[in-house]
C-alpha positions as semicolon CSV with decimal commas, in nm:
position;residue;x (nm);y (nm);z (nm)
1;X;1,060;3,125;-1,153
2;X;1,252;2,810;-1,062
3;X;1,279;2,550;-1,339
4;X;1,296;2,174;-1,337
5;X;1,290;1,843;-1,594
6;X;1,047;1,676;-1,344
7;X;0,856;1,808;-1,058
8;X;0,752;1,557;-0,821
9;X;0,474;1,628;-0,528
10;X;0,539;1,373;-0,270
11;X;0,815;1,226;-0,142
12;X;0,704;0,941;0,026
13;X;0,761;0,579;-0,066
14;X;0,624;0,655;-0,452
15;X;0,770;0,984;-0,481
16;X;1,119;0,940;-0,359
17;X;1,137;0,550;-0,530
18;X;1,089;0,752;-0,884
19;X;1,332;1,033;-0,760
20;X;1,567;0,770;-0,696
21;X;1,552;0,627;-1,005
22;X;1,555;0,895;-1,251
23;X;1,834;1,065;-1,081
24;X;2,012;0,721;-1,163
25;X;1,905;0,785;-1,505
26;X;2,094;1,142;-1,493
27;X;1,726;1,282;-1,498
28;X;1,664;1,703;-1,350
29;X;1,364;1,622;-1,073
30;X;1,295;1,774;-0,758
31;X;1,111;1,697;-0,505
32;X;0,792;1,886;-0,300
33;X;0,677;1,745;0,031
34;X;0,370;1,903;0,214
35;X;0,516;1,806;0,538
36;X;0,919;1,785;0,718
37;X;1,002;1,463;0,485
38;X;1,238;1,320;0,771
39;X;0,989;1,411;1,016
40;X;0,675;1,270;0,896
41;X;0,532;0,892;0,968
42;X;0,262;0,771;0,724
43;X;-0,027;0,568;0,839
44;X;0,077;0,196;0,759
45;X;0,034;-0,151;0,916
46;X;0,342;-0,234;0,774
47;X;0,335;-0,509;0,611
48;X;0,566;-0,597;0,348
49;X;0,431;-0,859;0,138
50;X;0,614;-1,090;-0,153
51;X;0,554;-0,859;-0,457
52;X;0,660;-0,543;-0,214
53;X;0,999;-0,727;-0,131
54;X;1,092;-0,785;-0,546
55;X;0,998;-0,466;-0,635
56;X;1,227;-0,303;-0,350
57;X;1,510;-0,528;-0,472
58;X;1,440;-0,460;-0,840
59;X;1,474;-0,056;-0,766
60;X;1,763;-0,058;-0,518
61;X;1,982;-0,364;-0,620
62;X;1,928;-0,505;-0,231
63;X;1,713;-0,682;-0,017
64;X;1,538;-0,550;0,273
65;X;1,789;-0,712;0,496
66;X;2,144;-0,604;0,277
67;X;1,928;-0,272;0,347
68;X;1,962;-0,228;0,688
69;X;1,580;-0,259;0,740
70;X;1,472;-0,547;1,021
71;X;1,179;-0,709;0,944
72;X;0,935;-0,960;1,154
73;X;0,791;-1,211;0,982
74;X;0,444;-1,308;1,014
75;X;0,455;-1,661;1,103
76;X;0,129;-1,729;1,267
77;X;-0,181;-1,570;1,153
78;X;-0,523;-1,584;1,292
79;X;-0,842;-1,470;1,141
80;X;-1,146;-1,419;1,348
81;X;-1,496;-1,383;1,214
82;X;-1,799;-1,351;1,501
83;X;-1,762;-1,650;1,726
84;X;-1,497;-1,831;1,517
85;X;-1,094;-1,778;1,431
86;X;-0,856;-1,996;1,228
87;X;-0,492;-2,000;1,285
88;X;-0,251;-2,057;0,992
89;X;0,119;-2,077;0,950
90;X;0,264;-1,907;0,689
91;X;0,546;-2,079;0,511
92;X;0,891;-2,113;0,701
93;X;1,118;-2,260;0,439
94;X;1,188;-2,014;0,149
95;X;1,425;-2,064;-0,181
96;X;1,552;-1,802;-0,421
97;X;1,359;-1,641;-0,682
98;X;1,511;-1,422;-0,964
99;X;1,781;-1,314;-0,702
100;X;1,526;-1,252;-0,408
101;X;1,497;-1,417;-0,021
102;X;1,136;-1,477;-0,126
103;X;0,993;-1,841;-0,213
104;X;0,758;-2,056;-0,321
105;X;0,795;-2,331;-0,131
106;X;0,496;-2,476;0,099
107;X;0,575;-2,662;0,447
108;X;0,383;-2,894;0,556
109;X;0,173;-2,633;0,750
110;X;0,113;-2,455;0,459
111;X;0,023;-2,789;0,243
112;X;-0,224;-2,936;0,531
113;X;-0,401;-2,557;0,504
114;X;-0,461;-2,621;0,121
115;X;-0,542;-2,985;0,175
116;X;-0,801;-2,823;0,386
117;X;-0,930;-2,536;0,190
118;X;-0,951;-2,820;-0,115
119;X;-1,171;-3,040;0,084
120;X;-1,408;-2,752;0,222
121;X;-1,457;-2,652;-0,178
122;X;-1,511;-2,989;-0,338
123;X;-1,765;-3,133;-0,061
124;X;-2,033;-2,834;-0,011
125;X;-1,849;-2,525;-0,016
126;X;-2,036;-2,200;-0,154
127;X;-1,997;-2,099;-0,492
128;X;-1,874;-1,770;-0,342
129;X;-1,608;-1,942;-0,178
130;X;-1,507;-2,119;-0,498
131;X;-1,499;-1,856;-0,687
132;X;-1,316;-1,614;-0,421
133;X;-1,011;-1,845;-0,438
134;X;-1,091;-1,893;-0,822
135;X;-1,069;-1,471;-0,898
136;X;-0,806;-1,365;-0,603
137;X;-0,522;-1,159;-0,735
138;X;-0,217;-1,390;-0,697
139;X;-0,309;-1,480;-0,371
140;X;-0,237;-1,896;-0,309
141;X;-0,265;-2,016;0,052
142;X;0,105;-2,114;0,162
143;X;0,292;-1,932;-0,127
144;X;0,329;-1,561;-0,039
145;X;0,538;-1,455;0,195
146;X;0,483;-1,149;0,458
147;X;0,692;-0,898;0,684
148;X;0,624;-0,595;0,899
149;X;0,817;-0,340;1,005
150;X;0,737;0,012;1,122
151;X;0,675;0,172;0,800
152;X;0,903;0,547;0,856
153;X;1,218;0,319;0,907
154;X;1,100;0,176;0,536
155;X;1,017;0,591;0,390
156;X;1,340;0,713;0,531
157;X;1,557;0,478;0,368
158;X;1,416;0,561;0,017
159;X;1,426;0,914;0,105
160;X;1,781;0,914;0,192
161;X;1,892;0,715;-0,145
162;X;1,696;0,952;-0,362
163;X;1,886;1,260;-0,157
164;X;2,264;1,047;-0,183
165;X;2,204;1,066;-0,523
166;X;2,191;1,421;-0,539
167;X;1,822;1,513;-0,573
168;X;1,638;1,774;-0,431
169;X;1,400;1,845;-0,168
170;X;1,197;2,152;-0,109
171;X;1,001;2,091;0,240
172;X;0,683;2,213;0,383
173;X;0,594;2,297;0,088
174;X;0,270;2,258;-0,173
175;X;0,106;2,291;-0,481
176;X;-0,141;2,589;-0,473
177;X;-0,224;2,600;-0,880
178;X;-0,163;2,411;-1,174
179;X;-0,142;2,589;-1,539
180;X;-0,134;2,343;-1,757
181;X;-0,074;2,524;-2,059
182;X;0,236;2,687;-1,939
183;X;0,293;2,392;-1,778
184;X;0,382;2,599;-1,456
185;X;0,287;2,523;-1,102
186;X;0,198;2,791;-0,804
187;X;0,363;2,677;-0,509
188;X;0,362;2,814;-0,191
189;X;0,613;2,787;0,121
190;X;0,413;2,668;0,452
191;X;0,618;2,827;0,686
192;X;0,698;3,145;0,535
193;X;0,380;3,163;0,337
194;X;0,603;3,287;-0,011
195;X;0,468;3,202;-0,324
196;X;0,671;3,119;-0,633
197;X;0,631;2,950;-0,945
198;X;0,809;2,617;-1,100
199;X;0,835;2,536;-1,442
200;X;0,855;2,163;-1,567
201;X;0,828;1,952;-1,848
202;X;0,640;1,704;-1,656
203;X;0,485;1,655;-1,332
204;X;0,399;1,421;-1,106
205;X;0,147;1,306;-0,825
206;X;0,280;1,089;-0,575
207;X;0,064;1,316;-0,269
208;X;-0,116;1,041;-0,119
209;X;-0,505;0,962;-0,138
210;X;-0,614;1,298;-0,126
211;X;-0,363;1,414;-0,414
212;X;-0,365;1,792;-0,448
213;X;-0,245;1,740;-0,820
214;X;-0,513;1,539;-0,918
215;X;-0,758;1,709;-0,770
216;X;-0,678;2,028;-0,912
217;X;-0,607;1,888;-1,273
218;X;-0,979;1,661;-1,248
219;X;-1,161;1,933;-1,039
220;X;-1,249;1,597;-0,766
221;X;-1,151;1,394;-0,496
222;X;-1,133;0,997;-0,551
223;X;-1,339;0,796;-0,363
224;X;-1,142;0,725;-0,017
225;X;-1,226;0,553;0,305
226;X;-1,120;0,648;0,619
227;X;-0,859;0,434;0,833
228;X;-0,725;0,434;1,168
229;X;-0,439;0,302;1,390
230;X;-0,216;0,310;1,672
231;X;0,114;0,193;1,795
232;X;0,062;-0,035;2,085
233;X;0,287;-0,246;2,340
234;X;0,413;-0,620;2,182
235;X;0,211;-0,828;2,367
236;X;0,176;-1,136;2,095
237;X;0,392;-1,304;1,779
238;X;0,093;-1,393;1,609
239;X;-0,096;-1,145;1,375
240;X;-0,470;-1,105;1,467
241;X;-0,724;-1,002;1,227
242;X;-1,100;-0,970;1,297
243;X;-1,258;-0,985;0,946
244;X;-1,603;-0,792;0,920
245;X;-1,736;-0,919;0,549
246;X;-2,079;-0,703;0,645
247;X;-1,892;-0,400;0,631
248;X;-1,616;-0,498;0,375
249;X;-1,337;-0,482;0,666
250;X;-1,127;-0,552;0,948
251;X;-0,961;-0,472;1,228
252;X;-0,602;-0,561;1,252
253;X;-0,285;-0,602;1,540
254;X;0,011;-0,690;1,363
255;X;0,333;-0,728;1,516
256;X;0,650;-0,540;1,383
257;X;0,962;-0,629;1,582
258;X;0,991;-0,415;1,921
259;X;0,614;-0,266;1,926
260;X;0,288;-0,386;1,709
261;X;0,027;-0,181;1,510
262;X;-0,349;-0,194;1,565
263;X;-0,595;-0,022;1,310
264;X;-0,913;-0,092;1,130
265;X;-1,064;0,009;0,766
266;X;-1,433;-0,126;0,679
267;X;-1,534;0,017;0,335
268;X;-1,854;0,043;0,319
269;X;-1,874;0,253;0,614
270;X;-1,631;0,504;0,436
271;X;-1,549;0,793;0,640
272;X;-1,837;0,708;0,943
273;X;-1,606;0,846;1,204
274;X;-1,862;0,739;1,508
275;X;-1,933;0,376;1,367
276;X;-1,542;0,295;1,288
277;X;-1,425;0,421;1,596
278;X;-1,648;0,206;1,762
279;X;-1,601;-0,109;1,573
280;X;-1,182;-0,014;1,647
281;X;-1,279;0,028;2,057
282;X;-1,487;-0,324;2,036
283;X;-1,223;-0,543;1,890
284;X;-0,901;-0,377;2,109
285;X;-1,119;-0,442;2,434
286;X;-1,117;-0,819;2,281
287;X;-0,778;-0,866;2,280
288;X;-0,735;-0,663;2,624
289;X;-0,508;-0,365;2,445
290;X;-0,546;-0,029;2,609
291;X;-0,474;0,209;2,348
292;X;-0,278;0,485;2,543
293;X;-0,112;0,652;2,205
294;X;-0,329;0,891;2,016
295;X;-0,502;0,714;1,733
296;X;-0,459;0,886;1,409
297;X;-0,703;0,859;1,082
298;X;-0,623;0,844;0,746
299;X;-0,771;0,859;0,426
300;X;-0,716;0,543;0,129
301;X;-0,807;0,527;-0,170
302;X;-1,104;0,218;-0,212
303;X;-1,010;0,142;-0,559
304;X;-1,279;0,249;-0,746
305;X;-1,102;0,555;-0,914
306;X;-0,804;0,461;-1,055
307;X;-0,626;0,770;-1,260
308;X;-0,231;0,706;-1,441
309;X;-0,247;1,032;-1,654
310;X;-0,529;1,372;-1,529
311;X;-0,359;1,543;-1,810
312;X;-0,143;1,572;-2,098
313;X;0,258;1,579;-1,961
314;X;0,090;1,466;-1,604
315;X;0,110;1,126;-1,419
316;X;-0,002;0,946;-1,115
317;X;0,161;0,720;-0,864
318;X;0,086;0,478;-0,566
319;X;-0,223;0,600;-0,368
320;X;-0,219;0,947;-0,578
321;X;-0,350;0,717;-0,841
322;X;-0,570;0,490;-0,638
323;X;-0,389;0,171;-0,653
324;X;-0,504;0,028;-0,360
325;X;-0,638;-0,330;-0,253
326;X;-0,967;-0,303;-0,163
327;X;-0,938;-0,654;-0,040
328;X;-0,665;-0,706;0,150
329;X;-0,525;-0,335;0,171
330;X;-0,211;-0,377;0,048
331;X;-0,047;-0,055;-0,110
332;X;0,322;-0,026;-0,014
333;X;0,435;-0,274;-0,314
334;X;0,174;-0,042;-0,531
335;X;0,383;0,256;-0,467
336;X;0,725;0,065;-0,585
337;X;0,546;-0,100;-0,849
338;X;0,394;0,238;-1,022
339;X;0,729;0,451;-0,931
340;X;0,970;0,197;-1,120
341;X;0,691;0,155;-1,441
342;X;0,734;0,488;-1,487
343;X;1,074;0,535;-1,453
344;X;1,123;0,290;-1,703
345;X;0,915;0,453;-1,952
346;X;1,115;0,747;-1,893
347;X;1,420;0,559;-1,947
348;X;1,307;0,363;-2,272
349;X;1,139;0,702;-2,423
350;X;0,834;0,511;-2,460
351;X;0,881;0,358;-2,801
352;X;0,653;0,465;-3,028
353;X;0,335;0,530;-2,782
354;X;0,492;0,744;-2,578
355;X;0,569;0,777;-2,232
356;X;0,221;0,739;-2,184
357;X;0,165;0,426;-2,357
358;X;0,467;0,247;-2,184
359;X;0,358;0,346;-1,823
360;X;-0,010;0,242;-1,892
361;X;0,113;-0,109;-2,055
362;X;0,353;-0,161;-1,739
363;X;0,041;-0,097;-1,488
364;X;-0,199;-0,286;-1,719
365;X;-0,170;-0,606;-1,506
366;X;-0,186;-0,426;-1,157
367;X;-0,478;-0,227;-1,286
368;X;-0,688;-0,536;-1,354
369;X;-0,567;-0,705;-1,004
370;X;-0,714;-0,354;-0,852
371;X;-1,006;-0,348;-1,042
372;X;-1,117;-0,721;-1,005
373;X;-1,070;-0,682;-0,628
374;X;-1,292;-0,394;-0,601
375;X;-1,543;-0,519;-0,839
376;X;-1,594;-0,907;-0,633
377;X;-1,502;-0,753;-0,301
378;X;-1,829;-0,866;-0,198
379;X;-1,774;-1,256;-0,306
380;X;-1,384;-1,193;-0,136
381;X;-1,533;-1,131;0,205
382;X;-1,823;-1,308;0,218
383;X;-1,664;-1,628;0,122
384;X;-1,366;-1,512;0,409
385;X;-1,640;-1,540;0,634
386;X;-1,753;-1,915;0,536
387;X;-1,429;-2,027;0,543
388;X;-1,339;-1,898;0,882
389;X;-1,609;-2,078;0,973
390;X;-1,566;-2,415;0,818
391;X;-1,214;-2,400;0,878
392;X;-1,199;-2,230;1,233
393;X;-1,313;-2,327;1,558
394;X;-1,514;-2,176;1,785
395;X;-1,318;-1,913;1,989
396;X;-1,266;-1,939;2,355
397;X;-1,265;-1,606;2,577
């Protein structure tokens, strides 16, 4: 029997980010990943938005850029909804914040899209409309910043801090039983098929949507909904999304510096194979993209089902958890966000609650922002629709 402080399952963004950090902290952890860590490429648009950025900065100490990692920014987007699209430009000027490239500030692009917004609300515009930009989590026209970049360049950097600092990896390998009394865990080798056991103190999920440790600690799966993409030639700057508020969706092409992504999620279809593939087909014949790489599926979680703690010396991170955006997807700055709360309960011991108490008071704000968005997703993209079309124009073919 192997033995370890903390066992983490997952070594993606969430998994390695909290490896990083409590090997910092002179913490024992090691590391499972299902698949060849180095080899692997995770399902992702890409995108890198504001809160993603700080939180990358507040757990390595640089920027995306000091990091080696080459973003694109999204400068133009346009959002399409049946016969209409609206183009916006996001923000160009930026000023520091808390030691950060992001910023606040609003060009006059950004001001004349709020001066816009304002006058669609206060002369006619649906309550559902008012009260999408009333409840959205954070979310001001103008004041976020976003980036893409191909999302492996972003897991292999975190992978290889976490392994600088001297923690370990075991590969191809999972968790095949959890006894949570002995607090030992079955694992089992995928190539060679050998079983062992580890022991730990505590243990981790950071396995993606369709977490093997939670769903053998709960006995269930979380409520997912199936998503799928492909890399595709750079054939525009802009970012295109076709927003589908019937089906609580879209379809996306998002630049990323030398290629762009293309993919699609629509929740209330959930895992509909037939129906998403051909609501995906339909919007890349649109835009004229051949898809000639093999489109791959993945499962996220809606964010219905969110789960910190399954059981007692147990915790939850990033998708593992269900902190997902059912709204506008996002999920990378999740993963930071949950890795580095926890870490920091670690660290502080928990005061008098308890590791458990200090993790759950950290992720208290980014629960409610994940639970509001799932609860009014239908206000968030039926009022998207509206103001496409009060702000848009009709599109031309």
């Amino acid at each position: 029997m192997q033995e370890t402080d903390i066992l983490v399952v997952g070594a993606g963004a969430a998994g390695a980010s909290l490896g990083y950090l409590l090997k910092q902290a002179g913490k024992d952890v090691l590391l499972l990943e299902m698949l060849d860590a180095k080899k692997k490429n995770k399902l992702c648009a890409g995108i890198i938005e504001h809160r993603a950025d700080k939180a990358f900065t507040d757990i390595f100490g640089k920027t995306l850029a000091e990091a080696g990692l080459v973003t694109m920014p999204m400068e133009t987007m346009i959002v399409r909804h049946d016969d209409y699209e609206m183009s916006h430009t996001m923000p160009k000027k930026h000023q520091a914040v808390q030691g950060t490239e992001q910023g606040s500030v609003q060009d006059e692009n950004a001001q004349g899209f709020v001066a816009s917004l304002r006058n669609y609300l206060q002369k006619g515009g649906k309550m559902a409309a008012k009260m999408a930009v009333k409840k959205a989590a954070g979310y001001e026209p103008g004041v976020v910043s976003y980036k893409a970049l191909p999302r492996k360049h972003f897991d292999d950097y975190i992978l290889n801090r976490y392994l600088e600092a001297g923690g370990q990896l075991m590969d191809r390998t999972t968790v095949r039983s959890i006894d949570k009394e002995r607090q030992v865990a079955c694992c089992v080798n995928l190539v060679t098929k050998e079983t062992f056991e580890i022991k730990y103190n505590t243990l981790v999920g950071a396995d993606g949507a369709t977490s093997i440790v939670r769903r053998l600690l709960t006995g269930k799966r979380q409520s997912t909904t199936l998503a799928l993409e492909a890399p595709v030639p750079l054939t525009l700057r802009e970012t295109v999304i076709y927003l589908r508020p019937a089906d609580h969706g879209y379809f996306w092409y998002i630049p990323r510096g030398k290629d762009a992504t293309v993919g699609c999620v629509y929740h209330k279809l959930g895992c509909r194979d037939s129906e998403i593939r051909k609501h995906f087909a339909t919007c890349c014949e649109d835009m004229g993209i051949n898809i000639e790489n093999k489109i791959r599926g993945a499962l996220i979680p809606d964010g219905s089902d969110v789960l910190l703690q399954p059981a007692e010396n147990c915790f939850l991170l990033g998708e593992a958890a269900g902190l997902s955006d059912n709204f506008t997807g996002g999920g990378i700055h999740y993963a930071l966000l949950s890795s580095k709360a926890l870490a920091d309960a670690f660290a502080g011991g928990g005061g008098d609650g308890g590791v458990q108490a200090a993790y759950y008071k950290a992720m208290k704000p980014h629960l409610d922002a994940v639970h509001k968005n799932y609860s009014n997703a239908n206000i968030y993209f039926a009022a998207g629709g509206k103001v496409v079309e009060f702000l848009g124009q009709k599109k031309t073919n």
